[in-house]
Biopython code that builds the backbone (N, CA, C, O; Angstrom):
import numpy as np
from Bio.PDB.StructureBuilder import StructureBuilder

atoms = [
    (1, "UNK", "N", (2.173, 24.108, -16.958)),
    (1, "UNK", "CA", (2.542, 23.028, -17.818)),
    (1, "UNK", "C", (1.347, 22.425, -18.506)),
    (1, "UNK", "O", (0.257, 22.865, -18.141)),
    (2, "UNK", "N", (1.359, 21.205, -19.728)),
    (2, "UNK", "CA", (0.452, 20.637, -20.122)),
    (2, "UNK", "C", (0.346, 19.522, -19.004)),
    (2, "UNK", "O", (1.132, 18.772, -18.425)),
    (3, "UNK", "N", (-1.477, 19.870, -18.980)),
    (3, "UNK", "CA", (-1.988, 19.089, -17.996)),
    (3, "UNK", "C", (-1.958, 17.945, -18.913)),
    (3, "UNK", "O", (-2.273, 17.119, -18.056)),
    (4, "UNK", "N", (-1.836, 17.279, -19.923)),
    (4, "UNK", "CA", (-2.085, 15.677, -20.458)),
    (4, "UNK", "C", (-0.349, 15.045, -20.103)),
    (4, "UNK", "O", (-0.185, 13.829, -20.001)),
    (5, "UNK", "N", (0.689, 15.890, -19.962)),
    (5, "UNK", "CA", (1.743, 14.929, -19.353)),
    (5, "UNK", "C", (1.900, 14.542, -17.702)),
    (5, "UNK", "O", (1.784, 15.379, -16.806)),
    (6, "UNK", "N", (2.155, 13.271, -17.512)),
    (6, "UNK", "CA", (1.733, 13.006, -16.293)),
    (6, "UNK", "C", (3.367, 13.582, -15.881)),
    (6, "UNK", "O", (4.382, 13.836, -16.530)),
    (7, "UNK", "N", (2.978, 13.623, -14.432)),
    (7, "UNK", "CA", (3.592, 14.692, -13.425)),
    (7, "UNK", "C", (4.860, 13.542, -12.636)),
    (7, "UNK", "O", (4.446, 12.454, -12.234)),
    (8, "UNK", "N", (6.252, 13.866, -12.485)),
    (8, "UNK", "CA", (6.687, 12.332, -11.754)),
    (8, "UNK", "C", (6.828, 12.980, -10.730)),
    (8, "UNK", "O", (7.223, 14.129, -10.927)),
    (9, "UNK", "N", (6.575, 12.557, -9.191)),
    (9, "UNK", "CA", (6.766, 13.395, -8.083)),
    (9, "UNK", "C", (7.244, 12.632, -7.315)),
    (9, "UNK", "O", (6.663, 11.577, -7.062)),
    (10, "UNK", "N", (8.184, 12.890, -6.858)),
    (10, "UNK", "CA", (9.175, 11.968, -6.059)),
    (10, "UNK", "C", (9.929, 12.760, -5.053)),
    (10, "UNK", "O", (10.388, 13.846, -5.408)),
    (11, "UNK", "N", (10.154, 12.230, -3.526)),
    (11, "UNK", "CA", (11.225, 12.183, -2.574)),
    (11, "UNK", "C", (12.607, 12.362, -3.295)),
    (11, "UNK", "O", (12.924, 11.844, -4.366)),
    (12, "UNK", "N", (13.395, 13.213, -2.493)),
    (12, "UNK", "CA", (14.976, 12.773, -2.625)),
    (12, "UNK", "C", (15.037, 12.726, -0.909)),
    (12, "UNK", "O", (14.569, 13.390, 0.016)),
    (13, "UNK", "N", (15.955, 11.461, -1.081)),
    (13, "UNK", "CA", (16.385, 10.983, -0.043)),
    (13, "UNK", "C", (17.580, 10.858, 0.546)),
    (13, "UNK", "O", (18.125, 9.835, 0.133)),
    (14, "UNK", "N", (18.526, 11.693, 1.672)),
    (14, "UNK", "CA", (20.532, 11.431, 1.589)),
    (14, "UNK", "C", (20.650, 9.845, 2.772)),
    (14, "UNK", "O", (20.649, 9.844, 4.003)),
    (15, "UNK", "N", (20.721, 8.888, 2.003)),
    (15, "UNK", "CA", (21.156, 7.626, 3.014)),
    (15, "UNK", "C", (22.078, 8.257, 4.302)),
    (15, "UNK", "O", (22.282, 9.462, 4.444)),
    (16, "UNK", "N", (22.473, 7.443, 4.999)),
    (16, "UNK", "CA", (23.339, 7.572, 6.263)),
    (16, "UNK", "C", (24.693, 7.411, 5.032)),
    (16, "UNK", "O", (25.602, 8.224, 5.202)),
    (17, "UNK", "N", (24.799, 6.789, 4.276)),
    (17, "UNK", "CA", (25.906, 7.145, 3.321)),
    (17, "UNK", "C", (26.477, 7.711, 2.712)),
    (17, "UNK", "O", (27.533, 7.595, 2.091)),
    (18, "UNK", "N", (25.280, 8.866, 2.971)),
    (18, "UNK", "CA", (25.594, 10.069, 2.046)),
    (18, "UNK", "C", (25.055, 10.021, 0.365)),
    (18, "UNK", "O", (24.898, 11.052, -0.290)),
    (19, "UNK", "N", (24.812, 8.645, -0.174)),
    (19, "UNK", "CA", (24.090, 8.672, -1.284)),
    (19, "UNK", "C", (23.076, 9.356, -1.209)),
    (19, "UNK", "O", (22.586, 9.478, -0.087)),
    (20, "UNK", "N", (22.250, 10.203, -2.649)),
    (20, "UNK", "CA", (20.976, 9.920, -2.723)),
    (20, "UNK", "C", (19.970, 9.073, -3.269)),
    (20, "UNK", "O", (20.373, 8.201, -4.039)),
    (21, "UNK", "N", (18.606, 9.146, -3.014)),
    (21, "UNK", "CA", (17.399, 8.005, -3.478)),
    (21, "UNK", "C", (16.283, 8.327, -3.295)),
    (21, "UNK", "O", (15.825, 8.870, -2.290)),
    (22, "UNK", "N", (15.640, 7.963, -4.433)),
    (22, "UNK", "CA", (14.567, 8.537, -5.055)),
    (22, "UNK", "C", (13.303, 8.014, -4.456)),
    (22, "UNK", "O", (13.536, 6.829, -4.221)),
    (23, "UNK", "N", (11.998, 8.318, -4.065)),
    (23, "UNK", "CA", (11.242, 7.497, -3.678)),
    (23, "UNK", "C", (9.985, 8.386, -4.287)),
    (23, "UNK", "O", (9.798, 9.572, -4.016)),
    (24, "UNK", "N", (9.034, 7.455, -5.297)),
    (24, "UNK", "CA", (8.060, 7.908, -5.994)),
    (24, "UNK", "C", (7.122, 7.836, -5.550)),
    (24, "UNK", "O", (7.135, 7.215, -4.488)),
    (25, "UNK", "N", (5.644, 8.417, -6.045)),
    (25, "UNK", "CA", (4.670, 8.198, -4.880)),
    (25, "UNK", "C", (3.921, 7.036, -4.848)),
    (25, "UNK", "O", (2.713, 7.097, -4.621)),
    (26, "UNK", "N", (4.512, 5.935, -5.055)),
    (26, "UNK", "CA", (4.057, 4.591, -5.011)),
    (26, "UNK", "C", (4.704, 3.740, -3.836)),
    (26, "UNK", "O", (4.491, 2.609, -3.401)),
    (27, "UNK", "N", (5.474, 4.637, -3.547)),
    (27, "UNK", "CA", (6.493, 3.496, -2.370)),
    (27, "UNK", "C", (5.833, 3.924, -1.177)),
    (27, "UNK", "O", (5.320, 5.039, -1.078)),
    (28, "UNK", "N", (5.832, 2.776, 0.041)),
    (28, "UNK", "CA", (5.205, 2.432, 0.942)),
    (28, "UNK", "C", (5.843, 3.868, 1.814)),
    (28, "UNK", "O", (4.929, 4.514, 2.326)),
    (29, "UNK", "N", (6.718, 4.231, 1.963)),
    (29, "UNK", "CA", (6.874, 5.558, 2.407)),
    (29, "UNK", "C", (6.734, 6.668, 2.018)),
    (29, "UNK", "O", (7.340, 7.613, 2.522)),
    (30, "UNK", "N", (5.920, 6.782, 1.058)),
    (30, "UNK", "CA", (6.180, 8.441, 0.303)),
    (30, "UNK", "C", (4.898, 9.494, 1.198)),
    (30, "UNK", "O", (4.705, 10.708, 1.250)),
    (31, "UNK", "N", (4.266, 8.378, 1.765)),
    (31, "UNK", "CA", (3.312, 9.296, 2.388)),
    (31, "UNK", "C", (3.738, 9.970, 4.043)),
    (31, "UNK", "O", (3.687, 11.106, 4.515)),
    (32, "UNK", "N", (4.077, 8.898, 4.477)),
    (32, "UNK", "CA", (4.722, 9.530, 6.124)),
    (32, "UNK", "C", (6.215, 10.812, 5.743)),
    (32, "UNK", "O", (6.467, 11.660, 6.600)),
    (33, "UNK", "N", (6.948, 10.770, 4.574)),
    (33, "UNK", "CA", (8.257, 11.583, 4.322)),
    (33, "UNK", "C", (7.327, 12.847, 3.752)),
    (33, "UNK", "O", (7.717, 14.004, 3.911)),
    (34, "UNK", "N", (5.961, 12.519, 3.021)),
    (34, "UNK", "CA", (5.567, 13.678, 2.144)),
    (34, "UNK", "C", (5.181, 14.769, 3.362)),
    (34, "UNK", "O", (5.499, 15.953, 3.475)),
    (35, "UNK", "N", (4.160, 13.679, 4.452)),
    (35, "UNK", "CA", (3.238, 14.411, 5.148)),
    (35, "UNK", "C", (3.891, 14.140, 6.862)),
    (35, "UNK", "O", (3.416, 13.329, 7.658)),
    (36, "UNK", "N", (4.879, 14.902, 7.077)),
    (36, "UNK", "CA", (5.334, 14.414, 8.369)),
    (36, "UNK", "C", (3.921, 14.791, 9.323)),
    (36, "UNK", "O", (3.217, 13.941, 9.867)),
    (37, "UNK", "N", (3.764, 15.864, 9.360)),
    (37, "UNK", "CA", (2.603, 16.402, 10.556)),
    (37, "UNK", "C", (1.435, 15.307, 10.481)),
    (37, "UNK", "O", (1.095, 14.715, 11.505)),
    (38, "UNK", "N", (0.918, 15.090, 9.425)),
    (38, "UNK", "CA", (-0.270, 13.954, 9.308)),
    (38, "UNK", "C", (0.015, 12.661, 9.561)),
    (38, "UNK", "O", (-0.825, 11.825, 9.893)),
    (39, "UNK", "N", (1.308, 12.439, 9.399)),
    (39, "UNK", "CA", (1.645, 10.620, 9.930)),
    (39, "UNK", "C", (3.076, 10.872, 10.416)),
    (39, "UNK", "O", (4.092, 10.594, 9.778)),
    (40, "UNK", "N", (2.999, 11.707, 12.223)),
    (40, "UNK", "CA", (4.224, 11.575, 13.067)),
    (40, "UNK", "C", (5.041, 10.501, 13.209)),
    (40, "UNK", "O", (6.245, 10.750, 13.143)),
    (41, "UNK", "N", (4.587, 8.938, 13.455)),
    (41, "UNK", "CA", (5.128, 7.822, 13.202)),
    (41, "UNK", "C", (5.520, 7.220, 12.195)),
    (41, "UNK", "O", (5.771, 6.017, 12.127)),
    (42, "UNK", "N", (5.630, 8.314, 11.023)),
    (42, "UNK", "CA", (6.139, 7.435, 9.432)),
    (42, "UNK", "C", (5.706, 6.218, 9.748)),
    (42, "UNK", "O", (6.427, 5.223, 9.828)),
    (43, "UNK", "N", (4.556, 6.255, 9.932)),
    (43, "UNK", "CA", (3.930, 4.200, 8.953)),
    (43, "UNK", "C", (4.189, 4.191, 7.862)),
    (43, "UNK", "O", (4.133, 5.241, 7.222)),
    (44, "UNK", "N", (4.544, 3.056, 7.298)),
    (44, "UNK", "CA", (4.411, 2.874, 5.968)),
    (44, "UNK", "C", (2.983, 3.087, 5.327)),
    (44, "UNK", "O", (2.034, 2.513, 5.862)),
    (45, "UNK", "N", (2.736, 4.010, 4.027)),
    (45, "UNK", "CA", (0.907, 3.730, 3.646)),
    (45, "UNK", "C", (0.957, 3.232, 2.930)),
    (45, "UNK", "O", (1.379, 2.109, 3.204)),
    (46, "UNK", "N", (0.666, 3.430, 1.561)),
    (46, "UNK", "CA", (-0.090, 2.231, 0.549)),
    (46, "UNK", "C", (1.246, 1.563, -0.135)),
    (46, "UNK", "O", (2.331, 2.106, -0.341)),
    (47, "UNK", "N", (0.899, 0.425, -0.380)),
    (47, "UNK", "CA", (1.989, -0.341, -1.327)),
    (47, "UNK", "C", (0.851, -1.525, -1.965)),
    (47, "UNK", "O", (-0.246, -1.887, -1.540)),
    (48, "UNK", "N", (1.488, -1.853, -2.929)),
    (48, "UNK", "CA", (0.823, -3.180, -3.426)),
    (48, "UNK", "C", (1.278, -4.526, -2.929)),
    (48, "UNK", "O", (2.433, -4.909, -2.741)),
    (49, "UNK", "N", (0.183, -5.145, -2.759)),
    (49, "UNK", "CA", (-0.031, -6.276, -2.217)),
    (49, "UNK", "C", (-0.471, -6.117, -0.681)),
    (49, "UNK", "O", (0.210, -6.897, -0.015)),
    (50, "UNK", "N", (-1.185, -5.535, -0.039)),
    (50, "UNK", "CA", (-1.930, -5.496, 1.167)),
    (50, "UNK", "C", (-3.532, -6.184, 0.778)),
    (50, "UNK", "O", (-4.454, -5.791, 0.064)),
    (51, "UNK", "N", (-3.338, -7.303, 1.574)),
    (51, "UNK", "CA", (-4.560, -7.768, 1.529)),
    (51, "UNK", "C", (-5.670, -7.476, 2.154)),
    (51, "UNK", "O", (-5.473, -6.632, 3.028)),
    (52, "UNK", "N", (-7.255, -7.983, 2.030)),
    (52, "UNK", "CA", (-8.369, -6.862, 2.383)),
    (52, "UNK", "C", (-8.289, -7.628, 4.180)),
    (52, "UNK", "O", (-8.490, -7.073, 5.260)),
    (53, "UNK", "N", (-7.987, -8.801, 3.926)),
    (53, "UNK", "CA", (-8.048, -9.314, 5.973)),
    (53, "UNK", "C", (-7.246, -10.538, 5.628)),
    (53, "UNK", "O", (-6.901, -11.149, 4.617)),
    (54, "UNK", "N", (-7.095, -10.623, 7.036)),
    (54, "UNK", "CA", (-6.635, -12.689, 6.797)),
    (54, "UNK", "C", (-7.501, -13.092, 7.422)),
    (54, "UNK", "O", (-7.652, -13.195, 8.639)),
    (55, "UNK", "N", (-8.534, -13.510, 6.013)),
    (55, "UNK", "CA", (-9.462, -14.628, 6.472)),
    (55, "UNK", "C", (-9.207, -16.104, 5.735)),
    (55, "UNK", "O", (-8.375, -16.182, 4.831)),
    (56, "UNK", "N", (-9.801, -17.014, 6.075)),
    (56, "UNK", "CA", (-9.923, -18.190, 5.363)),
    (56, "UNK", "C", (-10.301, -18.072, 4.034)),
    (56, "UNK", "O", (-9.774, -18.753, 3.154)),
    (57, "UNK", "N", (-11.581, -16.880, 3.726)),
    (57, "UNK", "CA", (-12.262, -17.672, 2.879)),
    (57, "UNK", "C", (-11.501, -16.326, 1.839)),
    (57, "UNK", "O", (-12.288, -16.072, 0.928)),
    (58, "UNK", "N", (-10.507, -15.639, 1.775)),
    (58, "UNK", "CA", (-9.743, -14.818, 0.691)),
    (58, "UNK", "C", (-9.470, -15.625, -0.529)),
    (58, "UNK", "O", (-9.257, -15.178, -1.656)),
    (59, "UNK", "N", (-9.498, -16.647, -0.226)),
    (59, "UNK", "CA", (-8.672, -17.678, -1.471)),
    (59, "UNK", "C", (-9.811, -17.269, -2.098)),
    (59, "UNK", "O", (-9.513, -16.863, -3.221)),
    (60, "UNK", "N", (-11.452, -17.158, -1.800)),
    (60, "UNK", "CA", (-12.515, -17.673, -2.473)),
    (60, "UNK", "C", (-12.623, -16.369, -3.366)),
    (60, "UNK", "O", (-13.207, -16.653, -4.412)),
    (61, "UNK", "N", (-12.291, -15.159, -3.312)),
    (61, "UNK", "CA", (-12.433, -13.680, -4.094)),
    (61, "UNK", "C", (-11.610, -13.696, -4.997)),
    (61, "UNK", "O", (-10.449, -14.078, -5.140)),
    (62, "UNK", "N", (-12.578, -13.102, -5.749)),
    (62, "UNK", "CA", (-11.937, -12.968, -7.169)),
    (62, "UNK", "C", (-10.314, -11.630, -6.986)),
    (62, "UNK", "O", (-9.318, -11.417, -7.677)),
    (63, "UNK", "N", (-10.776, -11.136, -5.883)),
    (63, "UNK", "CA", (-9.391, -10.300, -5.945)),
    (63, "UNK", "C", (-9.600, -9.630, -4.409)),
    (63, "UNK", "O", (-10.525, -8.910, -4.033)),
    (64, "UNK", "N", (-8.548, -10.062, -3.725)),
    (64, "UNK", "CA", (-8.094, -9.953, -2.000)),
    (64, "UNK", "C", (-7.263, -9.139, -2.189)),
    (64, "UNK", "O", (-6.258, -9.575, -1.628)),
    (65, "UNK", "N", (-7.007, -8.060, -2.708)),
    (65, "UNK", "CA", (-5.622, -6.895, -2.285)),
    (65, "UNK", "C", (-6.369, -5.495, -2.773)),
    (65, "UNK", "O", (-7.090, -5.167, -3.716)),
    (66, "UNK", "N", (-5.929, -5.001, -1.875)),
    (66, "UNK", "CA", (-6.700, -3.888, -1.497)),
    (66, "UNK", "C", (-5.920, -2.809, -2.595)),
    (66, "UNK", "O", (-4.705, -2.722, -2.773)),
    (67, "UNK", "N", (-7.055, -1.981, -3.304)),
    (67, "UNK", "CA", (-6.112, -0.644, -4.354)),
    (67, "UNK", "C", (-6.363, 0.485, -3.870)),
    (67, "UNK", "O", (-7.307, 0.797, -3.144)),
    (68, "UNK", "N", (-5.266, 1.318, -4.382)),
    (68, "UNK", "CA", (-5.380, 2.594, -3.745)),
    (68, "UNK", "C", (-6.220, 3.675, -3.082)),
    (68, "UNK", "O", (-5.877, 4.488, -2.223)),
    (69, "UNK", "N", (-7.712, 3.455, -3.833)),
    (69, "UNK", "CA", (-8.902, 3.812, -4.075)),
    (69, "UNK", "C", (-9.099, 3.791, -2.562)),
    (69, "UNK", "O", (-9.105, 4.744, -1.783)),
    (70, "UNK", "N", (-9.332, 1.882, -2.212)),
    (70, "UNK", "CA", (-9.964, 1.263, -0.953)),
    (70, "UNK", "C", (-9.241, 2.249, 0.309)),
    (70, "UNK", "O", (-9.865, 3.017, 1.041)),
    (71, "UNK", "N", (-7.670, 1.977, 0.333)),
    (71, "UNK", "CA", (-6.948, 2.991, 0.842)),
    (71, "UNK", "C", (-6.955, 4.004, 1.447)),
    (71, "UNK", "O", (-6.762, 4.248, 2.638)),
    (72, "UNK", "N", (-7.240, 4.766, 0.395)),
    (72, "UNK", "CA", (-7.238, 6.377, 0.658)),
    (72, "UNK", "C", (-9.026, 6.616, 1.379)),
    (72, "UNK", "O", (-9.297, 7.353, 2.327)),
    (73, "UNK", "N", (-9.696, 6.033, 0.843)),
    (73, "UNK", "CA", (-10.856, 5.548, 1.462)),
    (73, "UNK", "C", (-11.100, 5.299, 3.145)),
    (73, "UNK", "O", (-11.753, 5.944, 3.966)),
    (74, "UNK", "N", (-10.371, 4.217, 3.251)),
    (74, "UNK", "CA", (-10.598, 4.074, 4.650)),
    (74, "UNK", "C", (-9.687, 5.222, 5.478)),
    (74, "UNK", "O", (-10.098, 5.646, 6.558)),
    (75, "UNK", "N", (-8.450, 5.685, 4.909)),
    (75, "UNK", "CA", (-7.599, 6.639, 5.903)),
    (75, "UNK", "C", (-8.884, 8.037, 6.090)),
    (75, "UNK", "O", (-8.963, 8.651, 7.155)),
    (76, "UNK", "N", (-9.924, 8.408, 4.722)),
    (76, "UNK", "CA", (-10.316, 9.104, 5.642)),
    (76, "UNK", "C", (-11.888, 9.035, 6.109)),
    (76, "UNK", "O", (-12.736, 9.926, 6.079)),
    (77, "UNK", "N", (-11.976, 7.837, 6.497)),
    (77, "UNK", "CA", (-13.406, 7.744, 7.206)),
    (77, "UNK", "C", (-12.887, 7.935, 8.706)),
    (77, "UNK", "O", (-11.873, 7.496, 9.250)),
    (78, "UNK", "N", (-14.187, 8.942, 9.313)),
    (78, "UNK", "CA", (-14.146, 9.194, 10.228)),
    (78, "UNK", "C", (-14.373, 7.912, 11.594)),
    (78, "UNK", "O", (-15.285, 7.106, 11.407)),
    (79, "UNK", "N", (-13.758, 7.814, 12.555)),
    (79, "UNK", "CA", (-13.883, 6.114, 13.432)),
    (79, "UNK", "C", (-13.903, 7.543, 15.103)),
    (79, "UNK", "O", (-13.398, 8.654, 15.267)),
    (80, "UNK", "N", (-14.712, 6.690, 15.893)),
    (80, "UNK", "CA", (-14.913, 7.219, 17.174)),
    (80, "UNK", "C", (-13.525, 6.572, 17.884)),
    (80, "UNK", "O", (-13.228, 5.442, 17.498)),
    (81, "UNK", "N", (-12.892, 7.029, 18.617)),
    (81, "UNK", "CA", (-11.604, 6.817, 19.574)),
    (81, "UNK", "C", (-10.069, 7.253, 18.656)),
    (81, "UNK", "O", (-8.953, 7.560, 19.075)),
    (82, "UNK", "N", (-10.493, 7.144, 17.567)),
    (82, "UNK", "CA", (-9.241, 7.617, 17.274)),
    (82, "UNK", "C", (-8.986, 9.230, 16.342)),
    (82, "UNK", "O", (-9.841, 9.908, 15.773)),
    (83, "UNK", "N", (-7.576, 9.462, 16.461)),
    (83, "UNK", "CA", (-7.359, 10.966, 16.852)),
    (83, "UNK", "C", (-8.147, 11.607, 15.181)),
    (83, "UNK", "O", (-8.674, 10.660, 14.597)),
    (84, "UNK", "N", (-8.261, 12.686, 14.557)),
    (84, "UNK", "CA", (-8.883, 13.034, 13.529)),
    (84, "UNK", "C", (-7.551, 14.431, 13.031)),
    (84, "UNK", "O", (-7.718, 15.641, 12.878)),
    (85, "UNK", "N", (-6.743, 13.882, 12.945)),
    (85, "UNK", "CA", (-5.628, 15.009, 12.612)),
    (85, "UNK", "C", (-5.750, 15.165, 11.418)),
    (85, "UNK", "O", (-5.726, 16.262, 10.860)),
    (86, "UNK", "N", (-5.929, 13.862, 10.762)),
    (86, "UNK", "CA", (-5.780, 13.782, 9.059)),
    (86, "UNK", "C", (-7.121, 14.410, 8.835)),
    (86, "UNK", "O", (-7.207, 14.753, 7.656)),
    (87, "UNK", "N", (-8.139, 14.675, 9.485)),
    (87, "UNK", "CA", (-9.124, 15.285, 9.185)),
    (87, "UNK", "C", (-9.219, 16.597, 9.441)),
    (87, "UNK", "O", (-9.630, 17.252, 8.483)),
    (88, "UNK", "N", (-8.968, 17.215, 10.446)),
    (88, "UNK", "CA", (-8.670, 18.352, 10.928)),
    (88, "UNK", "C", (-7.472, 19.661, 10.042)),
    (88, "UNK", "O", (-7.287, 20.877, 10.100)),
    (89, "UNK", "N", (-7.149, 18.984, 9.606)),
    (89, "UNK", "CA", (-6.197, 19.771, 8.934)),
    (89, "UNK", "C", (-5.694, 20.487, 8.143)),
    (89, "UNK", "O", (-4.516, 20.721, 7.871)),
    (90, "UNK", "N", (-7.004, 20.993, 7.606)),
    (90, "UNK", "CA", (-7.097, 21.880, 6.459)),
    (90, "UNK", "C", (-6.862, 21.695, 5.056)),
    (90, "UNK", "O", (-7.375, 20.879, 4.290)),
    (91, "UNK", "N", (-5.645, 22.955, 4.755)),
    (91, "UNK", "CA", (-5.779, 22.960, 3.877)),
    (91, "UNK", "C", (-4.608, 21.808, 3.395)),
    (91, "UNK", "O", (-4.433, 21.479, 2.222)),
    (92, "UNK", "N", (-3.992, 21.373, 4.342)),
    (92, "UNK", "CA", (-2.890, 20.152, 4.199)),
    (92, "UNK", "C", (-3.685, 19.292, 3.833)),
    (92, "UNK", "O", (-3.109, 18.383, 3.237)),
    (93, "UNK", "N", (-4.942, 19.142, 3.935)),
    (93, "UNK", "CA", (-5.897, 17.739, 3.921)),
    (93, "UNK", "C", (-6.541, 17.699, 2.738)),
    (93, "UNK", "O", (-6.919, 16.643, 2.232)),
    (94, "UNK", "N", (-6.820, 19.603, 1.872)),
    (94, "UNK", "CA", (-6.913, 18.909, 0.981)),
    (94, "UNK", "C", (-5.801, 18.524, -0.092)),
    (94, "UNK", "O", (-6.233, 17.979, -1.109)),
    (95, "UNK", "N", (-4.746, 18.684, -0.024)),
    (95, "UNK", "CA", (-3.311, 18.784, -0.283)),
    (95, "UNK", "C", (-3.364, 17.196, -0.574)),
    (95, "UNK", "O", (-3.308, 16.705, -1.701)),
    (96, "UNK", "N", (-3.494, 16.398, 0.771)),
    (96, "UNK", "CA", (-3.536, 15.025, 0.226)),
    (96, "UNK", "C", (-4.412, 14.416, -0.286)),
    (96, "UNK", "O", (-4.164, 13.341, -0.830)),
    (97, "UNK", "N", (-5.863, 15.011, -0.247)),
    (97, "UNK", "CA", (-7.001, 14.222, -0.788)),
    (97, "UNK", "C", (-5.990, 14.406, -2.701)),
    (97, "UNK", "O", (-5.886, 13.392, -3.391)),
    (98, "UNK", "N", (-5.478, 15.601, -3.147)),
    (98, "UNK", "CA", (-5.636, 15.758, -4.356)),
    (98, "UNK", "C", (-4.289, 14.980, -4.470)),
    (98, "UNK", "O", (-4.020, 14.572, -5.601)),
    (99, "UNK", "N", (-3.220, 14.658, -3.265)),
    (99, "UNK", "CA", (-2.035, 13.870, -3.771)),
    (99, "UNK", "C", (-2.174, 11.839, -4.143)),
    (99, "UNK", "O", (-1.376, 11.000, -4.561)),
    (100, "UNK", "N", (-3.985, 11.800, -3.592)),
    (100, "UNK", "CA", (-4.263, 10.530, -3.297)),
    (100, "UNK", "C", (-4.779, 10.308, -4.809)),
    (100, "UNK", "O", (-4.500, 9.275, -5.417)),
    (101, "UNK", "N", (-5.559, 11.358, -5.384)),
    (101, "UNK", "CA", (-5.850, 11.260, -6.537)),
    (101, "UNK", "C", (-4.952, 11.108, -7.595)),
    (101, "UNK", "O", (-5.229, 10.515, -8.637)),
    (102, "UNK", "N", (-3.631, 11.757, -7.284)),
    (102, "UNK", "CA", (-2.839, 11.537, -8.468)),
    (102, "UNK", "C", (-2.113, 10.228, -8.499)),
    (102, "UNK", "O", (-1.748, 9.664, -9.530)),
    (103, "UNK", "N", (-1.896, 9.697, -7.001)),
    (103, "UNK", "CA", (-1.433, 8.449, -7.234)),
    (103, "UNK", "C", (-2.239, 7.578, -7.757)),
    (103, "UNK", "O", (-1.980, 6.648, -8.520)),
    (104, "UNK", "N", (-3.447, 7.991, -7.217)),
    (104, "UNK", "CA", (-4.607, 6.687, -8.105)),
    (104, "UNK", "C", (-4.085, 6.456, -9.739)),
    (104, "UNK", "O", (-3.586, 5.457, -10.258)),
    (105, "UNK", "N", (-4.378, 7.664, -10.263)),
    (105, "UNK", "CA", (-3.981, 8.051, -11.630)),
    (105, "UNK", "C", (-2.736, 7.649, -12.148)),
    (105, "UNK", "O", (-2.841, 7.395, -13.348)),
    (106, "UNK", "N", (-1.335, 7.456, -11.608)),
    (106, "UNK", "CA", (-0.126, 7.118, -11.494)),
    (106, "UNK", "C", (-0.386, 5.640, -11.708)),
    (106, "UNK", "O", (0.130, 4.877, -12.525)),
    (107, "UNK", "N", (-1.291, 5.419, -10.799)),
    (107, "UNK", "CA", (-0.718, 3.542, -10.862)),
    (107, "UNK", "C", (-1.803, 3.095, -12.331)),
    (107, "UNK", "O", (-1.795, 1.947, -12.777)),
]
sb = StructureBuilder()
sb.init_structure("model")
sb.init_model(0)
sb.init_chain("A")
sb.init_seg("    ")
for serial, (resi, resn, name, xyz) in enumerate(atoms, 1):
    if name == "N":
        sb.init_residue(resn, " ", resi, " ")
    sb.init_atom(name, np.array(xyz, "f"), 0.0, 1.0, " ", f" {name:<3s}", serial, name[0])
structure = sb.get_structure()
């Protein structure tokens, strides 16, 4: 395809109702439904409006909510005690580094 049209990539979803629903890669779930093996507990990942901490002095920043960038950032810095699946994982890993990029690009 032409790479200058942007790409819409979205979930289909069948409710317990039997409807379906769409979930784009901006919604707080598109990452645990995209990547079951990398996030077994479907957490919710990025959405807008996550702030950087709850501190007092947030009021004082020019901007307290964390963007996708920060995000995808911290999911993959490496931390001692906890597990490194999202790191370990090949070629799935780089699968999401390049799915993190397009959402950047998306929003």
């Amino acid at each position: 395809g032409d790479a200058s049209q942007p790409i819409n990539r979205e979930i289909i979803l069948e409710n317990q109702s039997g409807r379906l629903q769409r979930i784009n890669e901006l919604h707080p779930s598109y990452l645990g439904l995209q990547y079951p093996l990398l996030f077994p507990y479907g957490k919710d990942g990025y959405h807008s409006g996550i702030k950087h901490r709850d501190m007092d002095d947030s009021h004082q920043r020019k901007r307290n909510i964390l963007t996708i960038r920060e995000f995808l950032c911290f999911r993959l810095q490496f931390r001692k005690g906890e597990g490194q699946t999202l790191l370990r994982s090949k070629r799935l890993f780089q699968q999401f580094i390049v799915d993190g990029y397009l959402m950047m690009e998306a929003e």
